[in-house]
mmCIF entry with sequence, helices, sheets and N, C-alpha, C, O atoms, coordinates in Angstrom:
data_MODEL
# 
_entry.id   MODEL 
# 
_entity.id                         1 
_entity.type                       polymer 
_entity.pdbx_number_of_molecules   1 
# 
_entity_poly.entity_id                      1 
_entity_poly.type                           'polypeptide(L)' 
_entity_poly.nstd_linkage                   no 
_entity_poly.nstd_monomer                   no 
_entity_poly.pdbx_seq_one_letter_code       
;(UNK)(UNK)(UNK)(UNK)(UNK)(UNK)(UNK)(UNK)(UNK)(UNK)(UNK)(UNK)(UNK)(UNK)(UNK)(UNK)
(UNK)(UNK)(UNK)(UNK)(UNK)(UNK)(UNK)(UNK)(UNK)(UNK)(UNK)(UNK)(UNK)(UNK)(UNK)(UNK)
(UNK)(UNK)(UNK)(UNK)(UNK)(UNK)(UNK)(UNK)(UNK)(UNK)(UNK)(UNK)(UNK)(UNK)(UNK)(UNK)
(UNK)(UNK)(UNK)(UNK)(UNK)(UNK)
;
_entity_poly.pdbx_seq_one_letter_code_can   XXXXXXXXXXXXXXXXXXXXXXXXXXXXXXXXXXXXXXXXXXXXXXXXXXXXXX 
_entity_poly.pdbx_strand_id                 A 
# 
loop_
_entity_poly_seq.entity_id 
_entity_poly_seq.num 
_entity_poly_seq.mon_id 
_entity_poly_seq.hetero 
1 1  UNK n 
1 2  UNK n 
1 3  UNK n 
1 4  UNK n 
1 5  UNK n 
1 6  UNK n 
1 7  UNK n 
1 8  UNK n 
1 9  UNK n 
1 10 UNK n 
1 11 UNK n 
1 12 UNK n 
1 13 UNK n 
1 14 UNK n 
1 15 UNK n 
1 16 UNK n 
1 17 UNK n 
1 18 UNK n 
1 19 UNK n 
1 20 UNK n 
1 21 UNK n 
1 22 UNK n 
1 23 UNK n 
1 24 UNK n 
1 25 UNK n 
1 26 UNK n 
1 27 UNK n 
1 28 UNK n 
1 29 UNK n 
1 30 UNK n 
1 31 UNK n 
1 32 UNK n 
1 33 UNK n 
1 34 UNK n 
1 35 UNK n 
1 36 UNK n 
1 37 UNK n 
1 38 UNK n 
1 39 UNK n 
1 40 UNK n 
1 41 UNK n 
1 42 UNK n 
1 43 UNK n 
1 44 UNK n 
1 45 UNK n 
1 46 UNK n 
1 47 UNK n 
1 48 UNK n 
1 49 UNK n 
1 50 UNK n 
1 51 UNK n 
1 52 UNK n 
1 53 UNK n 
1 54 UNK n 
# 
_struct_asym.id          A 
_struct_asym.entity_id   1 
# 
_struct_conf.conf_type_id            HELX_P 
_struct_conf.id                      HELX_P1 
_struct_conf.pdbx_PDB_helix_id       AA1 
_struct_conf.beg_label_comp_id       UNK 
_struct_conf.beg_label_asym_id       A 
_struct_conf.beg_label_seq_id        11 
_struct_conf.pdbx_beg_PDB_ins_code   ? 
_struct_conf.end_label_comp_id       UNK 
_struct_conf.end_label_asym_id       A 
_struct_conf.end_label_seq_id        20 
_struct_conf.pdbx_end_PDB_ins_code   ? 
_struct_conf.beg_auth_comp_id        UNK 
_struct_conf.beg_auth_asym_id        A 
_struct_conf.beg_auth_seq_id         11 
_struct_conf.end_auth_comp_id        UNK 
_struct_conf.end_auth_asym_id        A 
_struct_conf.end_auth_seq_id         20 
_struct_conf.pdbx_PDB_helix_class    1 
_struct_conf.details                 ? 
_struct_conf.pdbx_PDB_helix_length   10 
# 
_struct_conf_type.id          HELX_P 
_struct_conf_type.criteria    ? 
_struct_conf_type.reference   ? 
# 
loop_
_atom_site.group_PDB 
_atom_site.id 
_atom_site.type_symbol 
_atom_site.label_atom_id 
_atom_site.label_alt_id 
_atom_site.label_comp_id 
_atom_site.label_asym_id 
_atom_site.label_entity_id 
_atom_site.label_seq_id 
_atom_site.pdbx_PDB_ins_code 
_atom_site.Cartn_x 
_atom_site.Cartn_y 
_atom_site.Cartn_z 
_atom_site.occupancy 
_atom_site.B_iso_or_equiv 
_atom_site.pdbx_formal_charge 
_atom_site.auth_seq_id 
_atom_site.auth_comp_id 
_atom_site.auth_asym_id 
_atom_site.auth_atom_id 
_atom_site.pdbx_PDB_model_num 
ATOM 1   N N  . UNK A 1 1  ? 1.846   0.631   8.826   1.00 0.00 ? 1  UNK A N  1 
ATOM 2   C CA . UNK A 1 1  ? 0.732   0.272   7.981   1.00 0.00 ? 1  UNK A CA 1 
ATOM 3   C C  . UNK A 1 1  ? 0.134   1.552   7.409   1.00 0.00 ? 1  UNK A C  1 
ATOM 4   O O  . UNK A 1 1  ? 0.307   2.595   8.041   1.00 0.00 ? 1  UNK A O  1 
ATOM 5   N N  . UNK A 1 2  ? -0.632  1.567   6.139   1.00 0.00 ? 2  UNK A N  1 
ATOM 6   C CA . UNK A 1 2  ? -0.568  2.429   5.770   1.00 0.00 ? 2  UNK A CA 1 
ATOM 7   C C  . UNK A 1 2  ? -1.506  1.989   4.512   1.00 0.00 ? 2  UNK A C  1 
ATOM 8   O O  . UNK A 1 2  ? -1.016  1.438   3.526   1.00 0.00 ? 2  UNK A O  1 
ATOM 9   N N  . UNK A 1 3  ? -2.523  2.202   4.597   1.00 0.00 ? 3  UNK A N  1 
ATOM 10  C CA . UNK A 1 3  ? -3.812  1.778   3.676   1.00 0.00 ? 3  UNK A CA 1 
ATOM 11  C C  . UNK A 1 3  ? -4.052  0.306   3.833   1.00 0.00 ? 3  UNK A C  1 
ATOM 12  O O  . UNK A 1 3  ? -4.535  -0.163  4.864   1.00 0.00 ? 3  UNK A O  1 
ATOM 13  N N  . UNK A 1 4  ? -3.660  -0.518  2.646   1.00 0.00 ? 4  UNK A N  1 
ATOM 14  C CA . UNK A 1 4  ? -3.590  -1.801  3.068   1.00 0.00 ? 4  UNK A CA 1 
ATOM 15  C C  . UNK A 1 4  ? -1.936  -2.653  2.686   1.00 0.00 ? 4  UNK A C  1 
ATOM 16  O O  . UNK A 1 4  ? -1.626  -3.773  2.279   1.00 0.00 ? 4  UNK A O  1 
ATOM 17  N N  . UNK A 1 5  ? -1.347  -1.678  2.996   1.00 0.00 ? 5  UNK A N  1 
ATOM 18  C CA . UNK A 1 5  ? 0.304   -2.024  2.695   1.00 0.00 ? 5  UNK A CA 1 
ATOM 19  C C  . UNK A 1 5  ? 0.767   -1.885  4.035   1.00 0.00 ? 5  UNK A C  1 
ATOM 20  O O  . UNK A 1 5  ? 0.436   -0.947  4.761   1.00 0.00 ? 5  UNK A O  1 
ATOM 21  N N  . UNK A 1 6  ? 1.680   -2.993  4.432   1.00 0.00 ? 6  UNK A N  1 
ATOM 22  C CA . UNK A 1 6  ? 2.101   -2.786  5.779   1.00 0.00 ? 6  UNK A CA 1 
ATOM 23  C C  . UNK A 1 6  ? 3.958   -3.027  5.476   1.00 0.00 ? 6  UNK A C  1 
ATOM 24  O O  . UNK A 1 6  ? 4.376   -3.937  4.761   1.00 0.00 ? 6  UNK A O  1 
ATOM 25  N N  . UNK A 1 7  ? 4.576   -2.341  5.955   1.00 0.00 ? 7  UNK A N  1 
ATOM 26  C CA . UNK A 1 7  ? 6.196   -2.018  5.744   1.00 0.00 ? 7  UNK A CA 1 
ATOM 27  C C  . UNK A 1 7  ? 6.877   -1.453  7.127   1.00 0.00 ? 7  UNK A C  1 
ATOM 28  O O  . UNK A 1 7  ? 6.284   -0.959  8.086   1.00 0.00 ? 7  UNK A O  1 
ATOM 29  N N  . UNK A 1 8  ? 8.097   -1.634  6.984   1.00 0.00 ? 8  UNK A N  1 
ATOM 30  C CA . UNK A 1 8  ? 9.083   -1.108  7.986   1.00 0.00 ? 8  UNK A CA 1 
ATOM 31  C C  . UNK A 1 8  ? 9.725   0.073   7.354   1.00 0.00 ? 8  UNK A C  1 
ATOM 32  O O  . UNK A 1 8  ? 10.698  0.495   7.980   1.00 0.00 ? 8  UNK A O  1 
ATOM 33  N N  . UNK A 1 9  ? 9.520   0.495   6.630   1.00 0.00 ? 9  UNK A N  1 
ATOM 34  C CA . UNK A 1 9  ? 9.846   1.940   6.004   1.00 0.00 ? 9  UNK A CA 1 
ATOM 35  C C  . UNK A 1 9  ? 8.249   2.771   5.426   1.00 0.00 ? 9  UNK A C  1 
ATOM 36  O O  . UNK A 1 9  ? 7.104   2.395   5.176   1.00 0.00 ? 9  UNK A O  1 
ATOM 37  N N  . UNK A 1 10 ? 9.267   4.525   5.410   1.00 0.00 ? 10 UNK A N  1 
ATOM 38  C CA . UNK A 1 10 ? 8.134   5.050   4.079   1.00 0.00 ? 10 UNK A CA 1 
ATOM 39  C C  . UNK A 1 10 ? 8.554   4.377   2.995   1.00 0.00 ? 10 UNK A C  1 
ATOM 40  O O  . UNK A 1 10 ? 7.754   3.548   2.562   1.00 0.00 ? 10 UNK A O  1 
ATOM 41  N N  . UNK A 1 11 ? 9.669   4.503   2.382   1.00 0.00 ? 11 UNK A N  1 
ATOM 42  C CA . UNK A 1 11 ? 10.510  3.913   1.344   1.00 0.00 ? 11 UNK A CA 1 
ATOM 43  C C  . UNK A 1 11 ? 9.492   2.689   1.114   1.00 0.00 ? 11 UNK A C  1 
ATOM 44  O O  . UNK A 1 11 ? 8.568   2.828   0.311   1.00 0.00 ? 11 UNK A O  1 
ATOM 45  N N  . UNK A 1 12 ? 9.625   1.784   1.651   1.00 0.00 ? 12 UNK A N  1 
ATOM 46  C CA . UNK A 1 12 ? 8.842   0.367   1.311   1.00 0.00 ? 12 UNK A CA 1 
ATOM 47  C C  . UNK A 1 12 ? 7.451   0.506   1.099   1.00 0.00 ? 12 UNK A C  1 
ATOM 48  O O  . UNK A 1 12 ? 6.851   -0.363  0.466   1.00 0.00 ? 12 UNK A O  1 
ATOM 49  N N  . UNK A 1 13 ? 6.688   1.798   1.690   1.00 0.00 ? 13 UNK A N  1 
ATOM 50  C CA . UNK A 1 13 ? 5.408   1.468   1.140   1.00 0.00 ? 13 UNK A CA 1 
ATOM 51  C C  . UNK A 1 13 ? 5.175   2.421   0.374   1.00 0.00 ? 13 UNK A C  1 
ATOM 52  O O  . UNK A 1 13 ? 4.124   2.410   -0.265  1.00 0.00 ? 13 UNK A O  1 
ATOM 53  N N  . UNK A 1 14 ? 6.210   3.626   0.223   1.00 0.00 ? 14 UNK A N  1 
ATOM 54  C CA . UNK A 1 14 ? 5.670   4.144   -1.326  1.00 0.00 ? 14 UNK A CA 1 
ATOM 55  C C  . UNK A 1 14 ? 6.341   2.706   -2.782  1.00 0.00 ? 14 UNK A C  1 
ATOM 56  O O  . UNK A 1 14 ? 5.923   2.844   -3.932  1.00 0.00 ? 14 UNK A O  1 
ATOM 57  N N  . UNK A 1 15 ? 7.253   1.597   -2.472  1.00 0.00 ? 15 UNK A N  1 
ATOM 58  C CA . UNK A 1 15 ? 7.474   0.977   -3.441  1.00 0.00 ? 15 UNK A CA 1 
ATOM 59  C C  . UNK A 1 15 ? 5.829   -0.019  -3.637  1.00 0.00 ? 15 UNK A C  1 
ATOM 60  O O  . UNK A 1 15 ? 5.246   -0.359  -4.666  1.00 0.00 ? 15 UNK A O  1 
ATOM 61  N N  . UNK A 1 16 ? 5.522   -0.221  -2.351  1.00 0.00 ? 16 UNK A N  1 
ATOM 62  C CA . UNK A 1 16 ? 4.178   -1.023  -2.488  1.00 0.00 ? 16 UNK A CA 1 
ATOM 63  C C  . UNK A 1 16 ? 3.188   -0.606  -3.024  1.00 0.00 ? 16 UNK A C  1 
ATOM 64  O O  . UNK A 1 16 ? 2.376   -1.282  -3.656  1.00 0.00 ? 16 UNK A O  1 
ATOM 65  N N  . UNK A 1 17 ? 3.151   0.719   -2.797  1.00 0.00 ? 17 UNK A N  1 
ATOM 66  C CA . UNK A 1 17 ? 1.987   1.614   -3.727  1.00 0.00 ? 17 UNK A CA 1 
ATOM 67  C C  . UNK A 1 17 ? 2.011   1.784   -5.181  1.00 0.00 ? 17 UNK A C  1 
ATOM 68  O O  . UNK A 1 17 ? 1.093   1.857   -5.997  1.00 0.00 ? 17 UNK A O  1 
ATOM 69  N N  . UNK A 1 18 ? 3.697   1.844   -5.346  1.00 0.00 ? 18 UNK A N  1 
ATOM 70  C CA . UNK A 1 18 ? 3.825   1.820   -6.868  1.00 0.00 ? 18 UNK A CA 1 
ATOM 71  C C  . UNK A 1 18 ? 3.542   0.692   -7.726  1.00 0.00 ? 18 UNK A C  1 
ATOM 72  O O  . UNK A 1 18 ? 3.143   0.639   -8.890  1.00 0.00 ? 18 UNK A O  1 
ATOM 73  N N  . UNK A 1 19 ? 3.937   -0.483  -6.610  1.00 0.00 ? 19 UNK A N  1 
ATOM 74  C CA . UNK A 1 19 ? 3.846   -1.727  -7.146  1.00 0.00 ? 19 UNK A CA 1 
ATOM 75  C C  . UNK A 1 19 ? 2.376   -2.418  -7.267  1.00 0.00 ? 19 UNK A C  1 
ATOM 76  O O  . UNK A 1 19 ? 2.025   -3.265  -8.089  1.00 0.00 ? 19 UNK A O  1 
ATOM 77  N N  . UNK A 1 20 ? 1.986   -2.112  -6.731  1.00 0.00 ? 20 UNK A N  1 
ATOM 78  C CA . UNK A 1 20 ? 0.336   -1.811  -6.764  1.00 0.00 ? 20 UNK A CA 1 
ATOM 79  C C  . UNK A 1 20 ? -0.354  -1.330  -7.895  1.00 0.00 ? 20 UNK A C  1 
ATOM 80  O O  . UNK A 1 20 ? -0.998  -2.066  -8.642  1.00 0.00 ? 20 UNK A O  1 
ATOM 81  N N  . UNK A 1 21 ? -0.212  0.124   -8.066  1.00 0.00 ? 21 UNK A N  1 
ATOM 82  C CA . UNK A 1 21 ? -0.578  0.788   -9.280  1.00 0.00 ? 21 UNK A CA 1 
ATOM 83  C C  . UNK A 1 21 ? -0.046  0.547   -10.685 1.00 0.00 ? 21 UNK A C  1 
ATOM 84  O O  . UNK A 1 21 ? -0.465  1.102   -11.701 1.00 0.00 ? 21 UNK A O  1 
ATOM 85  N N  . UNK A 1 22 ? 1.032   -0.445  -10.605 1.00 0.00 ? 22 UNK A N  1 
ATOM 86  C CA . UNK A 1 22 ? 1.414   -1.014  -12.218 1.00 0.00 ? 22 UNK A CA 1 
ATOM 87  C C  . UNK A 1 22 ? 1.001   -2.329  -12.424 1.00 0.00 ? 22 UNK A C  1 
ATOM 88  O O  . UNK A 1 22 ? 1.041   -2.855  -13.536 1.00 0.00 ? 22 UNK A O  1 
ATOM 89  N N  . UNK A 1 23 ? 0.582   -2.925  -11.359 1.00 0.00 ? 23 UNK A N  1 
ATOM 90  C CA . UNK A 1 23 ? -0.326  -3.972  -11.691 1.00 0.00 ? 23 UNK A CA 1 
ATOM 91  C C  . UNK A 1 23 ? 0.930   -5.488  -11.111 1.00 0.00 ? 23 UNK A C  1 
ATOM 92  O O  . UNK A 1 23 ? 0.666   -6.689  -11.056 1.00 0.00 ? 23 UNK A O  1 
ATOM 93  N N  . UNK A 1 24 ? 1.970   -4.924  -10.843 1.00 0.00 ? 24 UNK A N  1 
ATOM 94  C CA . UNK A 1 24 ? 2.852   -6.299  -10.369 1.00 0.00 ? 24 UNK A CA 1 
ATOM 95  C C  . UNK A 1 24 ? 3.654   -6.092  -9.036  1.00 0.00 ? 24 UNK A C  1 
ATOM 96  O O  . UNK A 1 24 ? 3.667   -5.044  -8.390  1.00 0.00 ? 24 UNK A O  1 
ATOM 97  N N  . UNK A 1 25 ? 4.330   -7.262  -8.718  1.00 0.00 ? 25 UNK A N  1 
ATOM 98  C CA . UNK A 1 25 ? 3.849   -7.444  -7.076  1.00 0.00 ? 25 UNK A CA 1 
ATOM 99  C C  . UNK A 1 25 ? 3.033   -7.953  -6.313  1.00 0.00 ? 25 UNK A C  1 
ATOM 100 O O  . UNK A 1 25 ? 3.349   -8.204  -5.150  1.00 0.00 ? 25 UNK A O  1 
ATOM 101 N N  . UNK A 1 26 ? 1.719   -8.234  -6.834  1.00 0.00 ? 26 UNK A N  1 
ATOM 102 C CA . UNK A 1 26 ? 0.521   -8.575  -6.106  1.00 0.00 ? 26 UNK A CA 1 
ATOM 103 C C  . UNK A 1 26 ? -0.254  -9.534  -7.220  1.00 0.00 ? 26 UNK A C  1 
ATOM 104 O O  . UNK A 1 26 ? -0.204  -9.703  -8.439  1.00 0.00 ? 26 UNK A O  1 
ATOM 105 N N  . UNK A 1 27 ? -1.051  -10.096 -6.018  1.00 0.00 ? 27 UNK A N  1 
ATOM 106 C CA . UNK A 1 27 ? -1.957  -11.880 -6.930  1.00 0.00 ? 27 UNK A CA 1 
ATOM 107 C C  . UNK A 1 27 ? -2.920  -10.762 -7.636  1.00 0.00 ? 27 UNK A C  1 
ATOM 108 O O  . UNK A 1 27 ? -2.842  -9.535  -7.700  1.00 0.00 ? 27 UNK A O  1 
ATOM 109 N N  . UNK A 1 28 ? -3.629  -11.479 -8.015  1.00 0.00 ? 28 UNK A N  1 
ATOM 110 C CA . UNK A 1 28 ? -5.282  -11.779 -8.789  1.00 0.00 ? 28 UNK A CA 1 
ATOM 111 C C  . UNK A 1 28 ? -6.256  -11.933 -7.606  1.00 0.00 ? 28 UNK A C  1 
ATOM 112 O O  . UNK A 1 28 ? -6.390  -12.887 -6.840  1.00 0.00 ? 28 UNK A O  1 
ATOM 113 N N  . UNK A 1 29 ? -6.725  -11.077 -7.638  1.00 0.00 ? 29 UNK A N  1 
ATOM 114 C CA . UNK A 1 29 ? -8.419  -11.312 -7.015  1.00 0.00 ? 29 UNK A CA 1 
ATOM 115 C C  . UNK A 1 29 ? -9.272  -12.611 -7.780  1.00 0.00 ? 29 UNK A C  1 
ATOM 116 O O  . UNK A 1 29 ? -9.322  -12.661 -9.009  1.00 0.00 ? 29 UNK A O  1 
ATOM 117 N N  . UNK A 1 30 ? -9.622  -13.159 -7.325  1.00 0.00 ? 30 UNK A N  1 
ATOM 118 C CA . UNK A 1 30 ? -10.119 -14.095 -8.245  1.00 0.00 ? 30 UNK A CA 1 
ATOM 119 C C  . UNK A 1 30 ? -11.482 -14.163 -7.315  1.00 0.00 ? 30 UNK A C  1 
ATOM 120 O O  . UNK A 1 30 ? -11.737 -14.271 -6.116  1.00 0.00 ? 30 UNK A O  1 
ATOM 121 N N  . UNK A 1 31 ? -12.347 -14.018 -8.786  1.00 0.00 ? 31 UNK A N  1 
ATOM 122 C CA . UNK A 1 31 ? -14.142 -14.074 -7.876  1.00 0.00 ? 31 UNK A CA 1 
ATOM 123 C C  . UNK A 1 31 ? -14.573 -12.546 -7.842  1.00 0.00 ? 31 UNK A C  1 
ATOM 124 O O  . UNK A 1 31 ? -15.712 -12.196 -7.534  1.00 0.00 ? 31 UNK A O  1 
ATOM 125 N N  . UNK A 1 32 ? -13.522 -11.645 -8.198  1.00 0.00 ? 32 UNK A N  1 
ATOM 126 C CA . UNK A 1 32 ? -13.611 -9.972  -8.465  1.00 0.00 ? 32 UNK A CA 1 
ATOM 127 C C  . UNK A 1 32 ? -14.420 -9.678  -9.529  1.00 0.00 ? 32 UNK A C  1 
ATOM 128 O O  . UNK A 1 32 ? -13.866 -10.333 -10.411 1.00 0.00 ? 32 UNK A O  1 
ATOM 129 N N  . UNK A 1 33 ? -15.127 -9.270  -9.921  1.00 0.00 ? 33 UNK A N  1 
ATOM 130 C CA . UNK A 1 33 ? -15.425 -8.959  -11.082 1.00 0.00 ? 33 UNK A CA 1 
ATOM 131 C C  . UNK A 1 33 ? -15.360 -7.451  -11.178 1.00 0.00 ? 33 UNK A C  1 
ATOM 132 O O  . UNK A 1 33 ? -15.879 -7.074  -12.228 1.00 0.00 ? 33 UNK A O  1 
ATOM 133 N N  . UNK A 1 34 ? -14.936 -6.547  -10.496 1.00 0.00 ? 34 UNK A N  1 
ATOM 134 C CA . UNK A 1 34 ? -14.573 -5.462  -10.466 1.00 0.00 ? 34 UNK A CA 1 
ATOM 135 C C  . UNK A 1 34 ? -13.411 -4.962  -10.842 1.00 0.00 ? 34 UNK A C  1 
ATOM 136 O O  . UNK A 1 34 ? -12.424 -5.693  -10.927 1.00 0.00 ? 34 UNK A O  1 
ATOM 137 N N  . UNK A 1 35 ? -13.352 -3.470  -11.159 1.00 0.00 ? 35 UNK A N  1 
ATOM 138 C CA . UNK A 1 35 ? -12.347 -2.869  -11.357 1.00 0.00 ? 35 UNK A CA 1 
ATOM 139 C C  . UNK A 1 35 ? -11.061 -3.460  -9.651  1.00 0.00 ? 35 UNK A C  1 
ATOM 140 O O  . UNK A 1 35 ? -11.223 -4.019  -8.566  1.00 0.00 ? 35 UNK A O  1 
ATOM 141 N N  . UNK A 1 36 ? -9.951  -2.878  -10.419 1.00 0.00 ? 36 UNK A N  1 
ATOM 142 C CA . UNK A 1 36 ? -8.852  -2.978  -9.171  1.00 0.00 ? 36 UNK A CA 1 
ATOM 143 C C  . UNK A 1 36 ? -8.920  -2.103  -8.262  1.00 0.00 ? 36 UNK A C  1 
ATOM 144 O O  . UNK A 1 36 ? -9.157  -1.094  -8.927  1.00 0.00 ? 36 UNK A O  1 
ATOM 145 N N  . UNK A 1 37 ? -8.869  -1.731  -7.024  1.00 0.00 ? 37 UNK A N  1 
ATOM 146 C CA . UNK A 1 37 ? -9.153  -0.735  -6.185  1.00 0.00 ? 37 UNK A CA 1 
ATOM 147 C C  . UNK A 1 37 ? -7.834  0.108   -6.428  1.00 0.00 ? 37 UNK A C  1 
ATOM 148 O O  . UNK A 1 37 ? -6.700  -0.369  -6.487  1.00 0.00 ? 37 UNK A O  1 
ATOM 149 N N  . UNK A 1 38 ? -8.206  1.556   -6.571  1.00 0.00 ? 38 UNK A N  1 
ATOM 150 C CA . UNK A 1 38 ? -6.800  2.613   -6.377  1.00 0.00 ? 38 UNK A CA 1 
ATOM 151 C C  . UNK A 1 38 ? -6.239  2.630   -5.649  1.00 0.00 ? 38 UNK A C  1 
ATOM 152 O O  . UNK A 1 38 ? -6.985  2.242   -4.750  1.00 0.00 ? 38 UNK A O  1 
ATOM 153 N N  . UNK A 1 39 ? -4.955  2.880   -5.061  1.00 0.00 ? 39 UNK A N  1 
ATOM 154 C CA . UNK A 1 39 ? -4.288  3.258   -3.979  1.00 0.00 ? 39 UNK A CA 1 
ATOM 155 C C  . UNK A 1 39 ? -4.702  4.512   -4.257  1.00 0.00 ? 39 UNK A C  1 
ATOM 156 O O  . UNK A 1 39 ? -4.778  5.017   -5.377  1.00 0.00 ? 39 UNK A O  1 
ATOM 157 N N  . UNK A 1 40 ? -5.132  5.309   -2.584  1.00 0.00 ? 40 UNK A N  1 
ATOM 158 C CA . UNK A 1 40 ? -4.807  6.865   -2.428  1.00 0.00 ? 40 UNK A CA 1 
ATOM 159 C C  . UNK A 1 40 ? -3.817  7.567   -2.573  1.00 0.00 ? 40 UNK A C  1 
ATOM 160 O O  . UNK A 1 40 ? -2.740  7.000   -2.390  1.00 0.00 ? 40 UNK A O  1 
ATOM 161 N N  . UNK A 1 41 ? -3.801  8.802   -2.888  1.00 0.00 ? 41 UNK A N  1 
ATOM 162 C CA . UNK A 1 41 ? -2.384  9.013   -2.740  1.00 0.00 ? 41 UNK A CA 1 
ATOM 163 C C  . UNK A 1 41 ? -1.473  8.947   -1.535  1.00 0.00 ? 41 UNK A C  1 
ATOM 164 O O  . UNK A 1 41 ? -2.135  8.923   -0.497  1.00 0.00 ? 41 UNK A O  1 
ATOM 165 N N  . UNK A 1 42 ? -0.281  8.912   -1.356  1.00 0.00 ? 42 UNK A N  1 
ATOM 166 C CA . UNK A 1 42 ? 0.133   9.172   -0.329  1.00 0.00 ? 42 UNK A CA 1 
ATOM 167 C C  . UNK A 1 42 ? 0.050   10.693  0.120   1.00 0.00 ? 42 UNK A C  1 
ATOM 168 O O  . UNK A 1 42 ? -0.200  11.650  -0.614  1.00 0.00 ? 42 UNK A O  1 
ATOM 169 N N  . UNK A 1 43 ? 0.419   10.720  2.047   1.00 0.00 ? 43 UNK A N  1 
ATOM 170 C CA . UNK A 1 43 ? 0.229   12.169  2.439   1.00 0.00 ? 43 UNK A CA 1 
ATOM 171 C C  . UNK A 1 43 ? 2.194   13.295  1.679   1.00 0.00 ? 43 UNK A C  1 
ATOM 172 O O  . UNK A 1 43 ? 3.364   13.230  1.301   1.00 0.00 ? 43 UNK A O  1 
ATOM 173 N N  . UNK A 1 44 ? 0.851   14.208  2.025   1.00 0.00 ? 44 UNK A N  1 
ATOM 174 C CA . UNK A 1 44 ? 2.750   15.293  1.423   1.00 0.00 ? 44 UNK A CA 1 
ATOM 175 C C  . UNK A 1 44 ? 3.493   15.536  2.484   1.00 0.00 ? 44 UNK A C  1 
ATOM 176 O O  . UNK A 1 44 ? 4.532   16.164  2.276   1.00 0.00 ? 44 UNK A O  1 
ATOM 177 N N  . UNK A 1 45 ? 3.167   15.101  3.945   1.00 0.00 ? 45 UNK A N  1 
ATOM 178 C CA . UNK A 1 45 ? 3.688   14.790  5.157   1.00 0.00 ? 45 UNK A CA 1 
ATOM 179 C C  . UNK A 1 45 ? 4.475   13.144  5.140   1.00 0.00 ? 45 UNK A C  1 
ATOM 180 O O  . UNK A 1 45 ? 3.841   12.177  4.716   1.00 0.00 ? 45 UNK A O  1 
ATOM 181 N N  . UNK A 1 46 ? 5.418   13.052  5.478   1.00 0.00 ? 46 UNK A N  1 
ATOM 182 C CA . UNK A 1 46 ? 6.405   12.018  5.794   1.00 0.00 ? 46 UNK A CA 1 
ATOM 183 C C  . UNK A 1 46 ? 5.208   10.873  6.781   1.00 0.00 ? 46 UNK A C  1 
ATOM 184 O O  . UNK A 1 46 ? 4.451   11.377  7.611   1.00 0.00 ? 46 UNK A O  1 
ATOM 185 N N  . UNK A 1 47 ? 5.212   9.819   6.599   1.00 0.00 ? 47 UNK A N  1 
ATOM 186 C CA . UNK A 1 47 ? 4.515   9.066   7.393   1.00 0.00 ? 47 UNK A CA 1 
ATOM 187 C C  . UNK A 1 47 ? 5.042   8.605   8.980   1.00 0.00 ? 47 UNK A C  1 
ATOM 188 O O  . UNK A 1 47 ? 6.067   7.930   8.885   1.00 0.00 ? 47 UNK A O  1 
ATOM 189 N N  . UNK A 1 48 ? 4.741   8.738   9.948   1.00 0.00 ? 48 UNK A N  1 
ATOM 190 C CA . UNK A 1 48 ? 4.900   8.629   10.982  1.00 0.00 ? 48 UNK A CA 1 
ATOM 191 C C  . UNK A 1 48 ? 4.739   6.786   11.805  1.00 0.00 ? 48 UNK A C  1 
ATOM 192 O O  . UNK A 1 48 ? 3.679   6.167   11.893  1.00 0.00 ? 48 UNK A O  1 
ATOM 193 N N  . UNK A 1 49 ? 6.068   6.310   12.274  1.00 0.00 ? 49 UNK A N  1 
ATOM 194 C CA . UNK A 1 49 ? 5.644   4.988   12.804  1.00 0.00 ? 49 UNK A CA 1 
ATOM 195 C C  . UNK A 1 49 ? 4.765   5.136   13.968  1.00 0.00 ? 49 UNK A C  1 
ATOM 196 O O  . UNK A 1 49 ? 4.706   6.270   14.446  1.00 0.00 ? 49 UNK A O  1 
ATOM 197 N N  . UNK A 1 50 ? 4.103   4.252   14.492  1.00 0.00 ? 50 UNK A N  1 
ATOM 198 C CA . UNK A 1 50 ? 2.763   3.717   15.441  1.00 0.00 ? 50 UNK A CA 1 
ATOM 199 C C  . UNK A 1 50 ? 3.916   3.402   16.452  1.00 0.00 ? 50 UNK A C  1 
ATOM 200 O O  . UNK A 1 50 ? 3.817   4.177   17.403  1.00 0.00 ? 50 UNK A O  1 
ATOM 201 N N  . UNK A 1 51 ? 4.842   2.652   16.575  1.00 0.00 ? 51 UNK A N  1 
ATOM 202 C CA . UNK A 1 51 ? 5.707   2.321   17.401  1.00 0.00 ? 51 UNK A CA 1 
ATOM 203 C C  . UNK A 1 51 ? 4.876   0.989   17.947  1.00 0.00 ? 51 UNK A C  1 
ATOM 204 O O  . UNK A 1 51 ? 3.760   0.593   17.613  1.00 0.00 ? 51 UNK A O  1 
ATOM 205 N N  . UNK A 1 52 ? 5.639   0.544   18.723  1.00 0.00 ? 52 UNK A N  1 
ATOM 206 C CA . UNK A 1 52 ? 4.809   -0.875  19.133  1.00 0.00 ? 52 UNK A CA 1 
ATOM 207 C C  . UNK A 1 52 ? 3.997   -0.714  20.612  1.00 0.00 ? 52 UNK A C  1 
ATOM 208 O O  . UNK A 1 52 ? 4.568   -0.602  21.697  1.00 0.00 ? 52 UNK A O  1 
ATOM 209 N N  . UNK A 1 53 ? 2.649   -0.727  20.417  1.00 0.00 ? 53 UNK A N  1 
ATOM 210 C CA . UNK A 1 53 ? 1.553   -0.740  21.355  1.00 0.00 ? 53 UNK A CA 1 
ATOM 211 C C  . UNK A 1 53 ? 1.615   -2.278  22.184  1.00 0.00 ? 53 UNK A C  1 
ATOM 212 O O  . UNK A 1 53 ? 2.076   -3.323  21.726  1.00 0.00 ? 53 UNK A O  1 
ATOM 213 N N  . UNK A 1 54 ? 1.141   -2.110  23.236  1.00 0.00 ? 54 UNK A N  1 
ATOM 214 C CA . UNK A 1 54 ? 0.828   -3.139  24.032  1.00 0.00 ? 54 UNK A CA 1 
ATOM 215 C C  . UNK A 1 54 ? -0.060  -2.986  25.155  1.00 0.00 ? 54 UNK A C  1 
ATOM 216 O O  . UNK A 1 54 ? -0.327  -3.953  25.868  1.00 0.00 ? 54 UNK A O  1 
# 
C-alpha cells in the first residue's frame, strides 16, 4: 500500500499513480465539488513490502 493505491508490485502502483493522474482507471467522486486530489510523488527509493503482519 502506498498512499491510497494498494498493489502486489512497485510496477503496479507506479501504473496506479499514473492512472490516477490522467484521469482513467478510477470512478467519479460524486458529491465532490472539489478539485481531484494529487498523487504525491513517488519515493526515489524503491518501495519496500510490509510483508504480512499478524
Amino acid at each position: 500500500m502506498w498512499w491510497n493505491f494498494v498493489a502486489r508490485t512497485q510496477e503496479e502502483i507506479e501504473q496506479a499513480r499514473e492512472d490516477w493522474t490522467s484521469g482513467s482507471g478510477f470512478g467519479e467522486v460524486k458529491g465532490y465539488d472539489g478539485a481531484p486530489l494529487r498523487a504525491p510523488q513517488l519515493p526515489e527509493v524503491p518501495l519496500k513490502p510490509r510483508g504480512r503482519v499478524r
